[in-house]
C-alpha positions as CSV (number, residue, x, y, z in Angstrom):
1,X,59.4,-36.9,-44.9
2,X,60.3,-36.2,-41.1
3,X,63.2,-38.2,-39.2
4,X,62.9,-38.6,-36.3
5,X,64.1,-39.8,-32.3
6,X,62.9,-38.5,-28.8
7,X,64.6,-39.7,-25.4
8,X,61.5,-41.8,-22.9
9,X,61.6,-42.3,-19.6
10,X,60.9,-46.1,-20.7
11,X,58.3,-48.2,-23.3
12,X,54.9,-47.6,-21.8
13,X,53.5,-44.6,-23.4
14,X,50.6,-44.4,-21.0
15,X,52.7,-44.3,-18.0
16,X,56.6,-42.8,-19.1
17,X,57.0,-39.4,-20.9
18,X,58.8,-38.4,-24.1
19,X,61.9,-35.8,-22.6
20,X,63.7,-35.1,-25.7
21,X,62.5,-34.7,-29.7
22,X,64.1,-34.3,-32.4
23,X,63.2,-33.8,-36.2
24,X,65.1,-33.5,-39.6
25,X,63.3,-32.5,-42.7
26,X,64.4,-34.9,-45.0
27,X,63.8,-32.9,-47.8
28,X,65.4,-29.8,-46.5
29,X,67.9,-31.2,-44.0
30,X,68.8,-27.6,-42.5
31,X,65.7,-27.6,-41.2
32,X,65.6,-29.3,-37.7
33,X,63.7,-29.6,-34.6
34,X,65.5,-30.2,-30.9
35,X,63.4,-29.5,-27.6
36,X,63.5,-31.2,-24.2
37,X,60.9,-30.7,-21.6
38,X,60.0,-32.0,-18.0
39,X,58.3,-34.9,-17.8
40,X,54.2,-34.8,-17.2
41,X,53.1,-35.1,-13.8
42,X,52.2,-38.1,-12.8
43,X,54.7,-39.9,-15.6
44,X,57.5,-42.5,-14.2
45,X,60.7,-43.1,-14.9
46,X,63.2,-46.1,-14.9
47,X,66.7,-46.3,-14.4
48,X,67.7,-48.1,-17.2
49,X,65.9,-45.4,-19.9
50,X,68.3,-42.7,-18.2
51,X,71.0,-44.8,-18.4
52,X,70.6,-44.9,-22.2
53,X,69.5,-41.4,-22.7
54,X,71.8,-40.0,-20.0
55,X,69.2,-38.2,-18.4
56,X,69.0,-37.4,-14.7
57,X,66.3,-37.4,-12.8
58,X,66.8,-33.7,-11.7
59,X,66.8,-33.0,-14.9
60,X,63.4,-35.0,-16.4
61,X,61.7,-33.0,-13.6
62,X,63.5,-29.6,-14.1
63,X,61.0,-26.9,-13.4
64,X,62.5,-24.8,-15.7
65,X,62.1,-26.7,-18.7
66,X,58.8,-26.6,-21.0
67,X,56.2,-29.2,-19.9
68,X,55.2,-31.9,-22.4
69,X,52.9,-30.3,-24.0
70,X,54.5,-26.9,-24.9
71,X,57.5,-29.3,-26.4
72,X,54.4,-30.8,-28.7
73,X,52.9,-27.3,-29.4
74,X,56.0,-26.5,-31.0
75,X,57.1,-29.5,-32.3
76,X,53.6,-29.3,-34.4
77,X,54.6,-25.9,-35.3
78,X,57.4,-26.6,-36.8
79,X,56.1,-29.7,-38.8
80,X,54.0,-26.8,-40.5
81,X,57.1,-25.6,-41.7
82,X,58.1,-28.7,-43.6
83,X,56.3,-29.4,-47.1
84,X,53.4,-31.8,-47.7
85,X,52.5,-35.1,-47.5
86,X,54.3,-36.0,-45.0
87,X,55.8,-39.2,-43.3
88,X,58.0,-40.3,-40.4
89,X,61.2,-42.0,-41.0
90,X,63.0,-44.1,-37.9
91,X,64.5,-46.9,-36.7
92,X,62.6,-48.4,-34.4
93,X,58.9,-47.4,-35.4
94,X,56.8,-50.1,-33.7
95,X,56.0,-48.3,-30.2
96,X,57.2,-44.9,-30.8
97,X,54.4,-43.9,-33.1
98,X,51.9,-44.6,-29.7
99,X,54.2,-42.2,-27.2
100,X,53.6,-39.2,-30.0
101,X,49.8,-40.0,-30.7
102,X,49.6,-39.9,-26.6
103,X,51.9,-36.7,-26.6
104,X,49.3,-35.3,-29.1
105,X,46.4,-35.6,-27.2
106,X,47.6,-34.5,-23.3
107,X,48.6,-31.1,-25.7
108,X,44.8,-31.7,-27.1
109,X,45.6,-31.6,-31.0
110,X,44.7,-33.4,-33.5
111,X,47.7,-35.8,-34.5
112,X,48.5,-35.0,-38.3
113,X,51.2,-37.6,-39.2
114,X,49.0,-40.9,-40.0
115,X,50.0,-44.1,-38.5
116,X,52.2,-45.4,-41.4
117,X,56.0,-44.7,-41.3
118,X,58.9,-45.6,-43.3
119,X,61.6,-47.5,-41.1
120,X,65.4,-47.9,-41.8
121,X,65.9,-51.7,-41.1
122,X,62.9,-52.4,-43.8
123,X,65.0,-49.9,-46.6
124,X,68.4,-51.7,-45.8
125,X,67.1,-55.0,-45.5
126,X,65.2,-54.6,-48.8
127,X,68.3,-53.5,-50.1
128,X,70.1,-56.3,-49.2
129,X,68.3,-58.5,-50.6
130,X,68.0,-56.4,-54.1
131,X,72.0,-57.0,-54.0
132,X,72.1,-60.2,-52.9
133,X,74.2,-59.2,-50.1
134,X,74.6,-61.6,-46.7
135,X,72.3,-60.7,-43.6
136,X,73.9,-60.5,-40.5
137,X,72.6,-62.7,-38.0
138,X,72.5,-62.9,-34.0
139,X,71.3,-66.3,-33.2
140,X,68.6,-67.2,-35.4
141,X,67.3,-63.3,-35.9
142,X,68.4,-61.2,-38.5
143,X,70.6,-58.2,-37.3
144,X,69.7,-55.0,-39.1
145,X,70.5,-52.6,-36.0
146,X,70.9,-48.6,-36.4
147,X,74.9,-49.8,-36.0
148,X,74.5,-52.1,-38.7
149,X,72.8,-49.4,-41.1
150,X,75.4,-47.1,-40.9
151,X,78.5,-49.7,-41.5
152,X,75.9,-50.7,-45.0
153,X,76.5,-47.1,-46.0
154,X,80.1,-47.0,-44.9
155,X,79.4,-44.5,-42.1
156,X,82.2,-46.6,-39.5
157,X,81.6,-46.5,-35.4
158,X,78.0,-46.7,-34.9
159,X,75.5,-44.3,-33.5
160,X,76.9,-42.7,-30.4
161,X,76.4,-43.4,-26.6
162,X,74.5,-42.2,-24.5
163,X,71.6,-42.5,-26.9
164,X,70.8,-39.0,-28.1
165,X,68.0,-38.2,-30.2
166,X,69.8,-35.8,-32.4
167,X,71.5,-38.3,-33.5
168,X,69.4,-41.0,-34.4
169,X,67.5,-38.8,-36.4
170,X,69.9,-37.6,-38.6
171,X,71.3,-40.8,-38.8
172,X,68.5,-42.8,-39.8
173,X,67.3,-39.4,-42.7
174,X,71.5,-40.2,-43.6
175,X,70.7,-43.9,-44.2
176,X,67.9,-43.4,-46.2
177,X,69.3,-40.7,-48.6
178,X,72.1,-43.1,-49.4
179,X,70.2,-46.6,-49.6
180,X,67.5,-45.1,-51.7
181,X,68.9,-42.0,-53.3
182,X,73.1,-42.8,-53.4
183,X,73.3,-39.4,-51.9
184,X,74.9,-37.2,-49.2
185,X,72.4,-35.9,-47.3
186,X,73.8,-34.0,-44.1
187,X,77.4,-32.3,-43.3
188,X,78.1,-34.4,-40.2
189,X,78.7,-37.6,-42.7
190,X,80.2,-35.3,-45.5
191,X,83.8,-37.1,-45.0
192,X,82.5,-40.7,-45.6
193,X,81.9,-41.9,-49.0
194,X,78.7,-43.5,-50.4
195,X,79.5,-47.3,-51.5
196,X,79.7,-47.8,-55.3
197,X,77.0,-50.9,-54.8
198,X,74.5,-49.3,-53.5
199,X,74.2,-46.9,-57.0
200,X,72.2,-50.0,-58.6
């Protein structure tokens, strides 16, 4: 199992580039992924994206950084170095699963991941309702945020801003070790203890 976040230059994966990946293997957490590279050529960008990811635009068009597909080159390198079957973990898997698959091809491999994923709001909110446990709501949808995922497994604050990728992805691989497994996964979260109800 691979978690995973990337930094976009927005939601349209035909027209906004992926500028920052990164990957935790789930089952061997020391083993992680982190590139960013400049976006592809004729990729756009909005303001509010690098607002989130605190990108600049000097530095989504650095010269100096790998192009898109040399960032995908390795990333698929370095999924071969993770065991087999594999499966992406997230928190937001709708859309994201498109920008990779897209990624894939401008690099011109074949995209090895499948298009099935396992998602942190769907473990937590099963989990919830296996304990009978309240659903936070914001109007009339239920609220089962990143933010809200961490505070289920006692890790306080939220996920950090800006939006970095590292981040997300070892927080949602953090998430799932403790919803599903009642475990510790990775050293950032060491200090914070694992709630006693979520060992049923």
């Amino acid at each position: 199992m691979i978690s995973i976040d990337w930094e976009f230059t927005w939601l349209n994966h035909l027209k906004h580039s992926i500028v920052s990946l990164w990957a935790v293997d789930f089952l061997n957490p020391t083993n992680q992924f982190y590139a960013e590279c400049r976006i592809w050529e004729w990729a756009t960008w909005e303001d509010e994206a690098l607002k989130i990811n605190g990108f600049s635009v000097k530095e989504i068009q650095d010269p100096n950084k790998i192009s898109l597909v040399q960032l995908i080159k390795k990333f698929d390198d370095w999924l071969k170095t993770c065991p087999y079957p594999q499966i992406l973990i997230w928190q937001n898997p709708k859309s994201d699963i498109d920008f990779l698959v897209e990624s894939y091809k401008k690099a011109g491999l074949e995209y090895p991941l499948g298009h099935r994923s396992i998602d942190t709001h769907s473990v937590v909110f099963a989990k919830h309702l296996e304990l009978w446990k309240k659903i936070l709501l914001d109007k009339w949808k239920f609220k089962i945020n990143l933010d809200e995922s961490l505070n289920f497994v006692w890790i306080p604050g939220g996920e950090p801003k800006p939006h970095i990728a590292l981040m997300w992805a070892k927080c949602a691989a953090e998430v799932i070790s403790r919803t599903i497994y009642w475990k510790k996964l990775l050293s950032e979260f060491e200090g914070y203890e694992v709630p006693e109800y979520l060992r049923k």
